[in-house]
C-alpha positions in Angstrom: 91.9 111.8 86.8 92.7 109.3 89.4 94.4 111.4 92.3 97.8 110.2 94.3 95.9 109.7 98.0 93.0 107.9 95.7 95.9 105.0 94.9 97.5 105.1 98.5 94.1 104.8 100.2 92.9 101.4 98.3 96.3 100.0 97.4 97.6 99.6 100.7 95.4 97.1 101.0 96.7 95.2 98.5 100.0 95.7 100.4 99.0 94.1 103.2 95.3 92.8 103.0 95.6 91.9 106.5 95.1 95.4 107.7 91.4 95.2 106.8 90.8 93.0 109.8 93.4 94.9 112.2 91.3 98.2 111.5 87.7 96.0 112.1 88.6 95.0 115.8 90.0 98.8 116.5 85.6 100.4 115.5 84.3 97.2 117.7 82.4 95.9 114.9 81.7 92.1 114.7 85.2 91.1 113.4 86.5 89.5 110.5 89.4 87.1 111.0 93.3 86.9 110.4 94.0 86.1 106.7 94.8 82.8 105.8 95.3 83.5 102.0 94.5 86.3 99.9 93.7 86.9 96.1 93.8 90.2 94.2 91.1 89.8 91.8 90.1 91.6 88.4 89.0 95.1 89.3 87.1 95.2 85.9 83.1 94.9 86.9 82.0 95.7 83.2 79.5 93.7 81.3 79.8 93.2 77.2 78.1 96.4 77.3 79.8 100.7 76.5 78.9 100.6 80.2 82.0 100.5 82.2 82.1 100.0 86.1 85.5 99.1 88.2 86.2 99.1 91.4 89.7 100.3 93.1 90.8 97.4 94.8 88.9 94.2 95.2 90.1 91.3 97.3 89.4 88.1 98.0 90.5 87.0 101.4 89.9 83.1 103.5 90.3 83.1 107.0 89.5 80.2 109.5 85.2 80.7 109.4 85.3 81.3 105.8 86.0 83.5 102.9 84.5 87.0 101.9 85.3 89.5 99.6 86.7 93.3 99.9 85.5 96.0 97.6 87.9 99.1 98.3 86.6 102.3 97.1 88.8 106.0 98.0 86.1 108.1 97.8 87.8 112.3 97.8 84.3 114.1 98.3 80.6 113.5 98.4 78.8 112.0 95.3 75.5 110.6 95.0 76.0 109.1 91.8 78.3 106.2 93.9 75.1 104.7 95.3 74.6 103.4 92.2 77.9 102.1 91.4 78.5 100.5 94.7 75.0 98.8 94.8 76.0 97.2 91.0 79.5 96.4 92.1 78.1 94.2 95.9 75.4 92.4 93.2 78.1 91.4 90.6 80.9 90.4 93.0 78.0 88.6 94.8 76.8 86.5 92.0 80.0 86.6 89.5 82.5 84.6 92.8 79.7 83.6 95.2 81.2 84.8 98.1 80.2 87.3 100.3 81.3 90.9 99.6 82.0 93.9 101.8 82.5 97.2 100.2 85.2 99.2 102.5 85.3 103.2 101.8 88.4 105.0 102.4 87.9 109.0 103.2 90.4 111.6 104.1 88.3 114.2 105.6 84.7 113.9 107.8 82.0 115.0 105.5 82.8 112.6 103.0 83.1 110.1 105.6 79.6 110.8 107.1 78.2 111.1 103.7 79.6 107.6 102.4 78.4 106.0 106.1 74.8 106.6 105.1 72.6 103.2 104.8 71.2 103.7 101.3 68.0 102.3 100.4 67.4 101.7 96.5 63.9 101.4 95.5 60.2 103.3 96.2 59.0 104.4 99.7 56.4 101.4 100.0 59.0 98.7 99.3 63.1 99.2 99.3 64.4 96.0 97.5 67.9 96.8 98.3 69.7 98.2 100.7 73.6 99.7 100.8 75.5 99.1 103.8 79.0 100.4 103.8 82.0 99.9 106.0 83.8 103.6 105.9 86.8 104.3 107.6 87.8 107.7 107.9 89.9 110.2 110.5 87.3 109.3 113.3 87.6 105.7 112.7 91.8 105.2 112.9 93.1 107.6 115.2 96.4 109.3 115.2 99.5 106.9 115.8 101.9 108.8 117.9 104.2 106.4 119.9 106.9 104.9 118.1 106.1 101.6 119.9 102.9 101.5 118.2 103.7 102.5 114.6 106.5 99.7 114.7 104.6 97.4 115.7 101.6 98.1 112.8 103.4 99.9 110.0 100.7 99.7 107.5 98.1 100.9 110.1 100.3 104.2 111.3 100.6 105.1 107.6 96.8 104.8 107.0 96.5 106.6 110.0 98.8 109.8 108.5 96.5 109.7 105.2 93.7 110.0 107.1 94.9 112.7 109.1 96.5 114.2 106.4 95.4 117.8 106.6 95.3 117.9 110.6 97.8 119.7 112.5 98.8 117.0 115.2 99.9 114.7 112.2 103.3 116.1 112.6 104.1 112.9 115.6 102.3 110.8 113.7 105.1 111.4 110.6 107.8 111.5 112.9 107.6 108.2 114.4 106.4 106.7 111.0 109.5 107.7 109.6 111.4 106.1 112.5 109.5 102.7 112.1 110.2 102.8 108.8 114.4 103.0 109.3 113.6 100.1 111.8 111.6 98.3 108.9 114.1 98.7 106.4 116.7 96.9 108.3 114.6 93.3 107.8 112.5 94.0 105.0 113.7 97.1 102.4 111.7 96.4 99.9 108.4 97.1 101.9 109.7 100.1 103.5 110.2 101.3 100.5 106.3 100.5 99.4 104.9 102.2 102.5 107.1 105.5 102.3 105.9 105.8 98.9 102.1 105.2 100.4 102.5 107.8 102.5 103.9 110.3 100.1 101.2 109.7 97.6 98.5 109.7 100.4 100.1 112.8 101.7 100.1 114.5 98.3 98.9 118.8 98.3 98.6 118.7 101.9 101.1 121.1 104.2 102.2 117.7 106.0 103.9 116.7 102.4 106.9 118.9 102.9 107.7 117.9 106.7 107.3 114.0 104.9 109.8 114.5 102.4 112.3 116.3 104.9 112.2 113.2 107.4 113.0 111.0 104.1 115.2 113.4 102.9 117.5 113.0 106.3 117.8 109.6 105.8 117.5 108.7 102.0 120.0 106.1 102.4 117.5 103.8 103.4 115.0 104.5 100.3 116.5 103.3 96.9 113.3 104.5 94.9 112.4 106.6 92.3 111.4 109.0 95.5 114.4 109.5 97.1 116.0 110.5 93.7 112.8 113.0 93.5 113.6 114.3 96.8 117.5 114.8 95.9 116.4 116.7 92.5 114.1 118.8 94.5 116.9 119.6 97.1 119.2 120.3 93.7 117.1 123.0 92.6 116.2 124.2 95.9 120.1 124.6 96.4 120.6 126.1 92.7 117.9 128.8 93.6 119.4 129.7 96.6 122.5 130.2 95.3 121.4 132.6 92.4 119.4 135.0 94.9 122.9 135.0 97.1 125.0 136.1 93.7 122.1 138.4 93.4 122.1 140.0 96.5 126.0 140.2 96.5 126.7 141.9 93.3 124.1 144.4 94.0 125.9 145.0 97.2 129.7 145.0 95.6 128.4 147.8 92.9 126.3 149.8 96.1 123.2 149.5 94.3 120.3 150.0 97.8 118.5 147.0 98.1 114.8 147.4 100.3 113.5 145.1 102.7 110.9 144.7 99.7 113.1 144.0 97.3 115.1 141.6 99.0 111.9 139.6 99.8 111.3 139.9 96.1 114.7 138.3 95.2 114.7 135.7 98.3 111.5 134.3 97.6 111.5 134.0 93.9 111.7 130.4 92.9 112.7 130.3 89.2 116.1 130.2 88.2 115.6 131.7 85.3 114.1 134.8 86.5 116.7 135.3 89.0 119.7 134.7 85.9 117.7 137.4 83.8 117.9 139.7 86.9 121.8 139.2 87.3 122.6 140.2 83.7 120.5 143.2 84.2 122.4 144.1 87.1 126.1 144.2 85.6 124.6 147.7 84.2 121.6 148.6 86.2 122.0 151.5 88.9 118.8 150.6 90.8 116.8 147.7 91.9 113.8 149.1 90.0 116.4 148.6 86.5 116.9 144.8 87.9 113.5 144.2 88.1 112.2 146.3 84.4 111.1 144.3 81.8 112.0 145.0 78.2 110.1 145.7 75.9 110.1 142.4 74.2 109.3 140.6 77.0 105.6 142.2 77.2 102.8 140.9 75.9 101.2 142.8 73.2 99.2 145.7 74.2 100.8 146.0 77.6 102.4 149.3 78.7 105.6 149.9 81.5 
């Protein structure tokens, strides 16, 4: 299944092809020129064959010396069956458009990045008739974006930067000042705001950093008119309604003196499902103990199981 950061990584660069050349001259590498057009071209690499090959993002792009062709692969963790598939894809691009192709791996964490870096060599010891060059970027290549003069100026690049570093503690700036560039952003251009918040919240996806992410949206979802800032409204909905029930909770038990432990109160504070908390209110219009609240009937047991 094709993961949330495996679309932000490649499609922001279909967002703004451009970036590919701003991230070049930041590793020092010979670089590639400022766009003068771009085409997004068929990511389907299959022949008339059951074999089917595509790659995530593949872009033509002409600048002033020429044009060449980008090949954007996220890559989550090591695998060796890739070689393959990214030799087959530089050959086909390569004879299919006759123009030169790079392939550009996007990783979120170092071993993957080390591992996709690799020169590969295809073919026996005596003779190597191919070779596999890749072009990786990963957290050592963009570096954390923490000035707010800097992620307004390069939007696109400060939100790569934040996928990159998803799962490292000093991300935190690098959030905050994205979120501030992209209030500044909205004011000219909304509808790309828009795009790169949602970048970022798909890149950011099951890492700790997602939740500060959605509260810095969440303070000013005024600006976002997406399907995410409706998300993060629902989730603060819920959030609310489950707060509110362990409250009621707490407060009838105290109005009908029932003792309620440190542990139990931990237990009711903490639970997230409505439903659960509701079931434990109706118990407690009779109960005279926590320890009633929290018994489960009989019929709610599986089969087999004992109180």
């Amino acid at each position: 299944m094709v993961s949330s950061p495996h679309e932000a990584m490649h499609r922001i660069f279909r967002q703004d092809p451009g970036l590919f050349a701003r991230v070049t001259r930041r590793l020092g590498i010979p670089e590639f020129g400022t766009p003068i057009s771009v085409t997004e071209l068929p990511t389907d690499l299959s022949e008339n064959h059951p074999v089917e090959r595509r790659v995530d993002t593949l872009l033509e792009i002409k600048e002033a010396a020429g044009s060449y062709i980008v090949a954007v692969e996220a890559q989550g963790k090591p695998d060796e069956c890739k070689h393959a598939s990214w030799a087959w894809y530089m050959a086909f691009v390569n004879d299919k458009y006759k123009v030169p192709p790079v392939l550009l791996v996007i990783c979120r964490d170092r071993k993957t990045a080390d591992w996709a870096a690799r020169p590969v060599k295809i073919g026996p010891p005596q003779w190597q008739g191919l070779a596999l060059r890749p072009l990786v970027f990963g957290p050592d290549d963009i570096p954390l974006i923490e000035t707010l003069d800097e992620a307004t100026r390069d939007v696109p690049m400060t939100v790569l930067s934040a996928v990159l570093h998803a799962r490292d503690r000093s991300v935190d700036a690098t959030l905050k000042v994205l979120a501030a560039a992209l209030r500044a952003m909205e004011a000219r251009d909304p509808d790309n705001a828009r795009v790169f918040a949602e970048f970022a919240n798909q890149g950011l996806d099951k890492t700790e950093a997602l939740k500060l992410w959605r509260q810095l949206l969440a303070a000013e979802t005024s600006f976002f008119t997406s399907s995410l800032s409706q998300e993060i409204r629902d989730e603060g909905r819920a959030e609310g309604e489950v707060k509110a029930l362990a409250n009621y909770l707490l407060h009838h038990l105290d109005r009908r003196g029932i003792p309620v432990s440190d542990t139990d109160r931990d237990r009711i504070t903490t639970c997230d499902n409505p439903d659960t908390l509701t079931h434990w209110i109706d118990r407690a219009i009779t109960a005279t103990s926590t320890a009633e609240v929290f018994t489960e009937d009989p019929a709610d047991q599986e089969p087999g199981e004992t109180q």
